[in-house]
N, C-alpha and C positions, 0 to 999 in steps of 0.2 A: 669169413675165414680169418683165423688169428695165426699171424706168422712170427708171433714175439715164442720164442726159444725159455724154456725153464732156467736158463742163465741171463735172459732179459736181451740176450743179443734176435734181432730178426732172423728168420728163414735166410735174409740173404745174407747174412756175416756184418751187419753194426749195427748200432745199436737208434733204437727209434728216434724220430727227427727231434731235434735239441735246437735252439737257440742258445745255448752254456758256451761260454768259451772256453775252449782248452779241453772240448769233449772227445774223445778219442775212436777211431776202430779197434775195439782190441780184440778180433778174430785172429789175428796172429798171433794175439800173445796168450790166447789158449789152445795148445797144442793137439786139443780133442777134437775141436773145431777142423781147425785145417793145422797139416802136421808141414813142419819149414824140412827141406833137405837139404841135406849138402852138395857139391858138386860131385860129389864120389859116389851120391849114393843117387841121384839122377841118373850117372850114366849106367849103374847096374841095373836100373829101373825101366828107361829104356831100352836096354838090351831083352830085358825080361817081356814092355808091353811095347810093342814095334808100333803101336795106334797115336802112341803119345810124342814119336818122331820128329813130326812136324811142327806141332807147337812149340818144342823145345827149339828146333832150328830156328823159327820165326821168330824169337829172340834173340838167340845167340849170332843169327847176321842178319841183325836188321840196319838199317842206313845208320850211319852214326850221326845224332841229333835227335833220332826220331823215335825215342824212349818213351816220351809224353807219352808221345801220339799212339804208340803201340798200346801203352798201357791202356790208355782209354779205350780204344778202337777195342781189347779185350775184355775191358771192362762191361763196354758195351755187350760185346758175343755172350757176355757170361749171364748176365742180365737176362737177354732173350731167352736163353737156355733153360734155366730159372724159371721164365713163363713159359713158354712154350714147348719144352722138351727138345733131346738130342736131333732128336730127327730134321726141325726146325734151324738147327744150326748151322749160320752163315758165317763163313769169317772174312771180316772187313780189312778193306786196302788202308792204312795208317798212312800210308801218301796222300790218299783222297783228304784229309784232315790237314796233313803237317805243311805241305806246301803253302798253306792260305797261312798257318799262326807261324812260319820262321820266317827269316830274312834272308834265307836262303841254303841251298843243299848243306848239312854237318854244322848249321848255327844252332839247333837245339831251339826250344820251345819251351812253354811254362803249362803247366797242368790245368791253369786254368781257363787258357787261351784254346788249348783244345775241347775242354769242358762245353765253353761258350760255342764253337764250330760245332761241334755234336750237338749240342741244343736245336741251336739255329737254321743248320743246314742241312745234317748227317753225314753220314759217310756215303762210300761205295763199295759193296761188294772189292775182294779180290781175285782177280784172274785166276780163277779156278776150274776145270769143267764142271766138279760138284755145283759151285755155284752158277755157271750161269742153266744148267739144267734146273735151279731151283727156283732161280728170277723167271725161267718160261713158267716154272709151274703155277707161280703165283700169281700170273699177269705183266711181268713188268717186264722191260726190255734188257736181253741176255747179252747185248754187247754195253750195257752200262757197269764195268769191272773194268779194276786197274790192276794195275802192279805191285806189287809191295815195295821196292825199292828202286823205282827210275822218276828223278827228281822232276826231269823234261818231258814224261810220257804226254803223250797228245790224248785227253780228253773227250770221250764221246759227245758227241751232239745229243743235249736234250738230256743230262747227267744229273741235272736238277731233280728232276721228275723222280729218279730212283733212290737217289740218296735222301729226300724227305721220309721216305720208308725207314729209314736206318738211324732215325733222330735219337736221343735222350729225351726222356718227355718232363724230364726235372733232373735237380741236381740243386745240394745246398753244402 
């Protein structure tokens, strides 16, 4: 299957794997692709599709620090979505990630530190019922889900096991 785009961008918004430096994403900077909004015009949009609610909040109070980590951890969701379809869709604790790459609550992280934690480890599901009804369905244990913002949350036993599911299986 060929996922390069008549604009040379892939299926998923950049462009095929490069060694060049100074090579760019430039999905956002074609507005046909994916269209940028404003904040004015978010919250009319919201009001308009009630479904797109949460993702918006899950940004707008997320921990302060944990940008990276959010970014990624969506990046991720967007990924699987991408393979798998909507239905498939988990969305991940950015605390399961950020607490390992900062130095601690509101120190902020670097994109590539969480990159490497995604690679390495994965994440964890977030304390959702959608999701842990979706970790039963799949096999994997339904109290392996966090938080999205409690820096001290205590850990399930055996958290490893689930977050290897939730890997990046590359990144350059």
């Amino acid at each position: 299957m060929n996922n390069i785009m008549p604009n040379g961008l892939s299926a998923y918004g950049c462009l095929p794997r490069t060694d060049k430096l100074g090579d760019t994403f430039p999905v956002l900077e074609d507005s046909k692709i994916v269209k940028l909004y404003s904040r004015d015009e978010i919250k009319e949009i919201i009001a308009e599709r009630v479904r797109m609610r949460p993702m918006v909040q899950k940004v707008k109070y997320q921990t302060m620090g944990s940008c990276a980590s959010e970014c990624c951890t969506q990046i991720l969701e967007t990924t699987r979505v991408a393979r798998s379809g909507v239905k498939a869709w988990m969305e991940l604790s950015s605390m399961s990630i950020y607490k390992f790459v900062s130095s601690g609550p509101n120190s902020g992280s670097t994109l590539s530190a969480n990159i490497e934690r995604l690679r390495d480890v994965g994440a964890l599901p977030a304390d959702t019922s959608h999701n842990r009804t979706l970790l039963e369905a799949i096999g994997l244990d339904p109290s392996h889900v966090l938080k999205q913002n409690d820096y001290y949350q205590r850990w399930p036993s055996g958290w490893e096991d689930t977050a290897k599911h939730f890997r990046a299986s590359e990144w350059y």
